[in-house]
Backbone bond lengths (Angstrom), bond angles and torsions (degrees), N, CA, C in turn:
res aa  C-N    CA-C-N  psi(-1)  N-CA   C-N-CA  omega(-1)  CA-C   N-CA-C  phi
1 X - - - 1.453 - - 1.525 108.31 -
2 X 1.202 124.82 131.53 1.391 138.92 173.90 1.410 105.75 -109.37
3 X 1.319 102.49 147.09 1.833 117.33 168.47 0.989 114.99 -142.03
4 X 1.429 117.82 133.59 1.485 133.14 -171.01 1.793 99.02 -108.56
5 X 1.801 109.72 135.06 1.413 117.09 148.93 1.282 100.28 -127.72
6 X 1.496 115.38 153.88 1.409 134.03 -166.39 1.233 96.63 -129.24
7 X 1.118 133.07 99.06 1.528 145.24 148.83 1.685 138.85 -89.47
8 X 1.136 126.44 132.60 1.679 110.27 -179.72 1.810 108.07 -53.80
9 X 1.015 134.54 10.39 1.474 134.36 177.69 1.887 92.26 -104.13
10 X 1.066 107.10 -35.37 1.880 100.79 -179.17 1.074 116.97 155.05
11 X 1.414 145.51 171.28 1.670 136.70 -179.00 1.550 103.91 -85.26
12 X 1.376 128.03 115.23 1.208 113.66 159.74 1.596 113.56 -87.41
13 X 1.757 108.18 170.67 1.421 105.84 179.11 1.018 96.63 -143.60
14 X 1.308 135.86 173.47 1.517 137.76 -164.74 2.132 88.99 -155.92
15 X 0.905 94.78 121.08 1.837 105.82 179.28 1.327 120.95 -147.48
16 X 0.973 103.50 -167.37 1.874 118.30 171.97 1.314 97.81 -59.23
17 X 1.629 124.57 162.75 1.422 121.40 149.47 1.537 97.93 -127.02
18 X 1.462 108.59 141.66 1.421 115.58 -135.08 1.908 81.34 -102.27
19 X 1.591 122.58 -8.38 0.991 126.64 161.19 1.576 134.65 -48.82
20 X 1.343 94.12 -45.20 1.672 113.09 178.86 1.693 92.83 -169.02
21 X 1.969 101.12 115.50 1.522 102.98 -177.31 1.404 105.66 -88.56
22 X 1.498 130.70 52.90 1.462 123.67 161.20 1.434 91.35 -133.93
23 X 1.101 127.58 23.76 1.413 111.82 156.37 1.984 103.22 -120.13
24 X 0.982 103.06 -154.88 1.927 117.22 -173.60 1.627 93.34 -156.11
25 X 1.703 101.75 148.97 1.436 117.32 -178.16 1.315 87.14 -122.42
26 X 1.651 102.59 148.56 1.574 107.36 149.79 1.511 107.88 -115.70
27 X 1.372 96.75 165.51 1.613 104.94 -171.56 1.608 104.92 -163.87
28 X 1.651 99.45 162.30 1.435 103.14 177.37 1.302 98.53 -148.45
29 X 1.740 89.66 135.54 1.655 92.88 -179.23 1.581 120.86 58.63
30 X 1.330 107.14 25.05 1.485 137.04 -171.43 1.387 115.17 46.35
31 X 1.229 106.95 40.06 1.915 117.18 175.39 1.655 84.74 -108.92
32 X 1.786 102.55 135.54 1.660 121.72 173.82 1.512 84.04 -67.89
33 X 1.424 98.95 138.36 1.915 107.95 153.48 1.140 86.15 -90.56
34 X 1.751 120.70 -69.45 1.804 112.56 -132.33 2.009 75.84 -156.96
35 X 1.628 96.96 175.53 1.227 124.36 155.21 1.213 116.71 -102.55
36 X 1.355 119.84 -179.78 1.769 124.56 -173.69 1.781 93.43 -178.21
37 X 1.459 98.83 143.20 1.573 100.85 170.99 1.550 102.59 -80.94
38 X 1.539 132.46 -35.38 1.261 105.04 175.92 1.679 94.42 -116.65
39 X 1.840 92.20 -169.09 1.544 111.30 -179.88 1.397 107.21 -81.84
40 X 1.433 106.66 -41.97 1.824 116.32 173.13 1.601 105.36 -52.99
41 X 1.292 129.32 -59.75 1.287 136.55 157.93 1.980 116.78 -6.33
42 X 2.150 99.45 -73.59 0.963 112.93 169.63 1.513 114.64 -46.62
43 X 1.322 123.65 -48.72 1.330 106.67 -152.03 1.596 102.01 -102.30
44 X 0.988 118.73 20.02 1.729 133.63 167.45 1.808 100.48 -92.91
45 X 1.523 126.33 -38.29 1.229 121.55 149.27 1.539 116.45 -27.85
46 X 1.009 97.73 -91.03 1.498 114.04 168.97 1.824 128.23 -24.17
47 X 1.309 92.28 -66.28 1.317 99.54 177.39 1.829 114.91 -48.21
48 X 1.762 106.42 -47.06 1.042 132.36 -159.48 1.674 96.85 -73.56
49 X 1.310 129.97 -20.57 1.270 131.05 -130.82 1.406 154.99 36.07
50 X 1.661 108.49 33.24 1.302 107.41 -161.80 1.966 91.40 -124.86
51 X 1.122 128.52 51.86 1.194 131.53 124.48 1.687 144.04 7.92
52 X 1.799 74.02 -63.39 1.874 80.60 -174.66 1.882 106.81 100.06
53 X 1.414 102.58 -28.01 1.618 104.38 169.22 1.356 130.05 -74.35
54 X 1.131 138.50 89.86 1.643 116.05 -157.20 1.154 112.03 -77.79
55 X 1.188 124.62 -5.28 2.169 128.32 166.34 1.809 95.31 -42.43
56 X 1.508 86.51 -55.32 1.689 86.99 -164.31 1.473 117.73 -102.44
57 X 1.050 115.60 -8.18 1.977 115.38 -179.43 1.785 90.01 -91.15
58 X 0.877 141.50 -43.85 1.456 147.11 165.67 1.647 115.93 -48.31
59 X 1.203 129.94 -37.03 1.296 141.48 178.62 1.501 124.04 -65.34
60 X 1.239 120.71 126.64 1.731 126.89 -175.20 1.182 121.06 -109.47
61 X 1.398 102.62 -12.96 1.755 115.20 -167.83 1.421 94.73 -105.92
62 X 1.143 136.00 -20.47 1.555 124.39 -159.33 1.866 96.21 -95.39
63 X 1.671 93.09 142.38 1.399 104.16 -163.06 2.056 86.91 -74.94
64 X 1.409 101.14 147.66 1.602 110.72 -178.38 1.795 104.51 -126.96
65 X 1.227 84.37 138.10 1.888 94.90 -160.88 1.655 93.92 -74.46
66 X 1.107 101.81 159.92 1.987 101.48 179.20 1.551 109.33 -85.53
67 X 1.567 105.14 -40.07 1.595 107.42 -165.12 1.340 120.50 -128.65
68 X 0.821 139.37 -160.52 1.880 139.08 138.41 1.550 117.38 -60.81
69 X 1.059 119.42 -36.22 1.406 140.73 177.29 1.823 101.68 -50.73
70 X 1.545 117.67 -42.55 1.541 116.65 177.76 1.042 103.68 -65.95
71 X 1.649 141.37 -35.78 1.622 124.51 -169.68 1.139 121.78 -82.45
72 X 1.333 107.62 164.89 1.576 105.58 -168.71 1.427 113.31 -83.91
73 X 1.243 139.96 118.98 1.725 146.84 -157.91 1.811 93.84 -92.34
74 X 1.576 110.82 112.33 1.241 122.42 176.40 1.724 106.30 -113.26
């Protein structure tokens, strides 16, 4: 399962990591930030702002999704 968020900082995605498939990668613009054992995990990064991206962990104005539930499930 893949998930897409689209933000003015960049598209993140949250997927398989083709490294070891019991974990999930996030990424933007298909650069790895980090690993995570889950996708909820990943997108608590996100939400939280600690990424590792500073476009977007730095940002105050950009709307921030609450859950996994905001991205789009591809």
């Amino acid at each position: 399962m893949t998930y897409i968020l689209r933000t003015s900082a960049g598209t993140f995605t949250i997927e398989p990591d083709e490294a070891d498939w019991d974990i999930v990668k996030l990424c933007i613009g298909g650069l790895k930030l980090a690993s995570f054992q889950t996708a909820e995990e990943a997108a608590g990064a996100v939400t939280n702002r600690r990424t590792g991206w500073p476009d977007w962990d730095r940002a105050k104005e950009c709307a921030c999704p609450a859950c996994l539930a905001d991205w789009e499930e591809c």
